[in-house]
N, C-alpha and C positions, 0 to 999 in steps of 0.2 A: 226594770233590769235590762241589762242591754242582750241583745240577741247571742246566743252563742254557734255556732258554725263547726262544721267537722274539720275545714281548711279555710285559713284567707289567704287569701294571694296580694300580695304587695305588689303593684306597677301592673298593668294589661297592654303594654307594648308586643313586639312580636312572642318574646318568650313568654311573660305575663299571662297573654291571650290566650296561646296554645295550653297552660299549665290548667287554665279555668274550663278548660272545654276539657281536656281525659280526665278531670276530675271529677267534673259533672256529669260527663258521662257514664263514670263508673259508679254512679249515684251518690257521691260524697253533696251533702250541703257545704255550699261554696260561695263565700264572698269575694268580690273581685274588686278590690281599691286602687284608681287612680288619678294621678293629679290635676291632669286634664279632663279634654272631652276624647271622646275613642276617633283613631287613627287622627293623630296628632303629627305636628311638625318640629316638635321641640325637643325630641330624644335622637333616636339610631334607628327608627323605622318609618322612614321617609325617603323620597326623592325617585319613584316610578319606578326602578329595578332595582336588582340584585342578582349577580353571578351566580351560578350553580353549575357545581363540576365535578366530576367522581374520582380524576386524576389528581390526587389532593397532592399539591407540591406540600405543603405546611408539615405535615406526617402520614404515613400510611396509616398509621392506626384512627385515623378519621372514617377511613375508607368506608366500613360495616355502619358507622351511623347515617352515614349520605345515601347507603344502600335504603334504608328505614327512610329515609327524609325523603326520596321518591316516591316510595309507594307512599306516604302521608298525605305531601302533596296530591296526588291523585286522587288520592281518596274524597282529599278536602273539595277538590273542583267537583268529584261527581256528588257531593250531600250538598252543597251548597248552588252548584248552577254558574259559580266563578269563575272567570280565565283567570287564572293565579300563576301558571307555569307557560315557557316556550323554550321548547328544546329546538335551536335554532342552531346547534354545534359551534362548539369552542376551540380560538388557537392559541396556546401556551406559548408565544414567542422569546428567542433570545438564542444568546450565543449554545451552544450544547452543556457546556458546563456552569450553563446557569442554573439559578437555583430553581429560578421558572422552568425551564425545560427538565433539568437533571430529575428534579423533586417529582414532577408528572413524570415521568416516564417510570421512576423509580416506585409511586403507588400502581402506575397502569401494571406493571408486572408483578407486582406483588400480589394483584389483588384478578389477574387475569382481565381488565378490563378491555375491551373495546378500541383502539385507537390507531391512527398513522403518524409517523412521523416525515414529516414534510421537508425537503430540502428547501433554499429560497425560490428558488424559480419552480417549485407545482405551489408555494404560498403565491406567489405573484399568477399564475394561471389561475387558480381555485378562488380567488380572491383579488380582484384588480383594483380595488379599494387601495389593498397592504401593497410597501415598497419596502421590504426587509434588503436588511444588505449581504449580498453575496457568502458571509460566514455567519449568517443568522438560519438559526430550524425554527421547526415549531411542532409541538405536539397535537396533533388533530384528535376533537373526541367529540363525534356524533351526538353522543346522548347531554354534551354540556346547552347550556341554555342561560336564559331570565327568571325570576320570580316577582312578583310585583307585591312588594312589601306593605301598601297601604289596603292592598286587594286581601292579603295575606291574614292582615292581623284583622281586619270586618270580618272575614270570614270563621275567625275561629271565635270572635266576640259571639258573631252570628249561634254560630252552634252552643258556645257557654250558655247563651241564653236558653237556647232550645230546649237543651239538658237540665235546667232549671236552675243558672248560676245565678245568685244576685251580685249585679256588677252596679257601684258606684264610682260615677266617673265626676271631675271637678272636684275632688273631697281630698286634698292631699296630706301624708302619713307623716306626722311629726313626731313617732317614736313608735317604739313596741319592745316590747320584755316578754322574757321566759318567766312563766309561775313557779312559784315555789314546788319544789316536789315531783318534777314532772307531769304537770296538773295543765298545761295546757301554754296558751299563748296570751297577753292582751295587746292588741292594738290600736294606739290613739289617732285620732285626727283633729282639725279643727273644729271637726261637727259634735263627736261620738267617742265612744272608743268600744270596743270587738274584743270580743273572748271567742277564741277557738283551739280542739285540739291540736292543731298543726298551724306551722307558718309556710310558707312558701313566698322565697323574697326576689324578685327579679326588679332590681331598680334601675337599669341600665347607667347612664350615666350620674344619675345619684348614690353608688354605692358606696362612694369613699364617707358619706354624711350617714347612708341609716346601715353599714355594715362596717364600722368604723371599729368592732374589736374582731373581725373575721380574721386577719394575720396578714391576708393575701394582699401585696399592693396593687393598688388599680390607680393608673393614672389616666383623667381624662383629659384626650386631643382633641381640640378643632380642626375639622376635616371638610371640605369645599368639593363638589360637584359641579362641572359645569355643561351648559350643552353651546352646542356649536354648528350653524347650519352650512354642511359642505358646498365647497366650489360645486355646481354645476344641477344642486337641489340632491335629496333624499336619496333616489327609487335608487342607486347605487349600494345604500347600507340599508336598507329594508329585511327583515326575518327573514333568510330562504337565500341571499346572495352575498349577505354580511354575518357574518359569527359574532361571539363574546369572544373580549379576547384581554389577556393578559400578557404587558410588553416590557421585557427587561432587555435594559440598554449595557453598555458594556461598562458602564459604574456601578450598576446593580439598580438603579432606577427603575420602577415599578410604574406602568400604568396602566389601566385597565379600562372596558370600552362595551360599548353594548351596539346593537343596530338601532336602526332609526323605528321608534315603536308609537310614535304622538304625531301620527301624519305629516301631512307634505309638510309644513312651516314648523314643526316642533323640534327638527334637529339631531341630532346622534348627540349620548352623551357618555362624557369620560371622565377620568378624576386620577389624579396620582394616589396610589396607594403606600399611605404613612409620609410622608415624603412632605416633609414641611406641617409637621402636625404639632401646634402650639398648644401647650398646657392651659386647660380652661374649667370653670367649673360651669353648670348651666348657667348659672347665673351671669357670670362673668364671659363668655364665649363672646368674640368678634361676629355678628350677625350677616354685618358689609362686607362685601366681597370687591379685592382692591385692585387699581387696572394693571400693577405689576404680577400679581396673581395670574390673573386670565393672559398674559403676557408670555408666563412661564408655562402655562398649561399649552397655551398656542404652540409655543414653541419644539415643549417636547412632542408633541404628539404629532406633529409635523414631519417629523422626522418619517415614523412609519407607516402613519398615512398623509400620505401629503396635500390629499383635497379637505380635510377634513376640517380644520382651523379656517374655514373659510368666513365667516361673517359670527362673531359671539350671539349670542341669546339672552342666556340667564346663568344665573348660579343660584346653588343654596347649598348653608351648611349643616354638618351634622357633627356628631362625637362618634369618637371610638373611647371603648374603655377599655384600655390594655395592660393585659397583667406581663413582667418582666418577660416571660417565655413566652408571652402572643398567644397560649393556651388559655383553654374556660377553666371559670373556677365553676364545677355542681357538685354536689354532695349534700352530705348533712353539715349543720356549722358547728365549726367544732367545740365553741362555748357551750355549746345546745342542743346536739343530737339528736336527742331523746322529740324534738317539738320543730326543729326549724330546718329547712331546706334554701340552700341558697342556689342562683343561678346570676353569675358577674361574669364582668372580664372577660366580651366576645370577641374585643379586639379586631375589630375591622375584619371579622369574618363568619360569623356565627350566624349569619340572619340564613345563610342556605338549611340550618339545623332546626331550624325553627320548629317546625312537626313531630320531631323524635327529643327535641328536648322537652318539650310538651309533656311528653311521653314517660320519657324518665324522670322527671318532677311529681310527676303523678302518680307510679312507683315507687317513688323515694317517699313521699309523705305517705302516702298509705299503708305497703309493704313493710317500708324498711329497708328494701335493697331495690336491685334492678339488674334484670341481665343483659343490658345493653354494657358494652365497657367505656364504664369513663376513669377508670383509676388515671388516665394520662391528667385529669381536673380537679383532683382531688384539692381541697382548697388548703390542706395539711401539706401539702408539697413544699420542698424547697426551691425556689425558683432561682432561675438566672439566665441573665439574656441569650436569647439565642445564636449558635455558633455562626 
């Protein structure tokens, strides 16, 4: 007979990972299925960083779970012995009535946080890296920083195990159905197939194939990182004299950037945000990264910093899975309620959540509810692109 489980977890990526560790924690038996091996390169949790920042241009009502998703983070480095976070502070740049700037400033005050806003010449003083132009600001916010995504998701594998998860990694999930009667879960693989009371499904960019009657559309983009080693070497964009920084241009151009964190010859790296993101499925995803690409990355990002495009590197891609409104889908699913928890459609932004959606997955399967608010993710929502 095959083993049965109080929860299995679909996918052990960033959210995956987190979902198997406060489960296990809270002493649920807990299987952990994924299709790789642990901290992989072929989903959304890869390439050495990720922004974190409390001034959430995207909505305020993010605000209270980023509040959660520090102190997790924290937590996570002191049980584990991990550098996982660097608050290295972050500058929101662009004209005033961007969405960059306007969006941050419009959470920092709603939510009282922490911040300055910078005219362009204390950004060019504070910062001699950035050459913003004379009617460009930027939102300064101390506590914004890095997370390092590959550090991130070992470390909650790390702890799933601790708490006594069984994780099967290489095993990937070629279906799963609700039981009759609200009697539990089965989940197939190629090896096996799993009975458990609870599902909990984080497929990242798989969810349009194993959540294909959820409602919510998820479309996945190929999206390119690249790094780039500045005119004149590093020690310029190094943690402590370089920020995170997110740069919106006067078309509305997104791009976003981190300090030099992989020593002297590793580079600063940057990436446009959505901006040229081609429809793909994993399977089919563009892997090569092509020289009018890096051409066009050069270019924008030249503008505001202008040592930076100095000598290319590397690149490497990844997916976003984006729902119409660039908001998460979590909940319960709505064919299934009673047995299944979903967590899609991060949309090129969710990996700073990582900890606290953990959190509410592990609430949602257990309890039944959560007092964190996600109704903004409700996967029952009507969607439509953002204004």
């Amino acid at each position: 007979m095959s083993p049965s489980y109080d929860v299995i977890v679909l996918g052990l990526g960033g959210m995956g990972g987190a979902a198997a560790y406060h489960l296990a924690a809270r002493g649920a038996r807990v299987l952990g299925l994924e299709r790789f091996g642990p901290v992989h390169r072929h989903g959304s949790s890869h390439g050495g960083s990720r922004i974190i920042r409390q001034a959430y241009f995207e909505d305020p009502a993010y605000v209270p779970l980023l509040l959660r998703s520090y102190e997790l983070f924290e937590r996570l480095e002191r049980d584990t012995g991990r550098e996982v976070a660097t608050l290295c502070g972050g500058v929101m740049a662009g004209r005033p009535d961007s969405r960059t700037v306007a969006g941050s400033l419009r959470s920092a005050r709603r939510w009282d946080l922490p911040h300055e806003v910078l005219d362009a010449k204390e950004i060019r003083r504070r910062f001699p890296t950035m050459a913003p132009a004379d009617d460009e600001v930027a939102l300064y916010e101390e506590r914004a920083g890095l997370v390092r995504p590959e550090q991130t998701v070992a470390a909650h594998v790390q702890l799933a195990l601790r708490h006594g998860a069984e994780l099967r990694f290489q095993e990937p999930v070629t279906r799963w159905e609700a039981l009759p009667g609200d009697r539990g879960v089965r989940v197939h693989t190629a090896e096996n197939s799993y009975t458990a009371g609870r599902l909990v499904v984080c497929p990242g960019a798989w969810a349009p194939r194993l959540l294909a009657g959820l409602g919510l559309p998820i479309t996945v983009e190929r999206q390119v990182m690249y790094w780039f080693q500045p005119e004149g070497g590093v020690a310029p964009f190094e943690p402590g004299r370089h920020p995170v920084y997110i740069w919106e241009d006067a078309e509305g151009v997104q791009i976003y950037g981190f300090p030099a964190i992989d020593g002297p010859r590793g580079g600063a790296k940057v990436a446009f945000f959505r901006k040229g993101g081609t429809p793909c499925t994993p399977e089919t995803i563009d892997r090569a990264v092509h020289d009018h690409e890096v051409a066009a990355m050069a270019a924008q990002v030249g503008r505001p910093l202008p040592t930076l495009p100095g000598t290319f590197l590397k690149a490497a891609t990844c997916m976003y899975s984006t729902t119409p409104d660039e908001h998460f889908g979590i909940g319960p699913h709505p064919e299934h309620p009673g047995s299944t928890t979903v967590a899609c459609g991060f949309s090129g932004h969710g990996f700073k959540f990582v900890p606290v959606v953990g959190e509410i997955l592990a609430d949602l399967a257990l309890d039944g509810a959560t007092a964190h608010p996600i109704e903004l993710f409700d996967p029952r929502r009507p969607v439509a692109a953002p204004a």
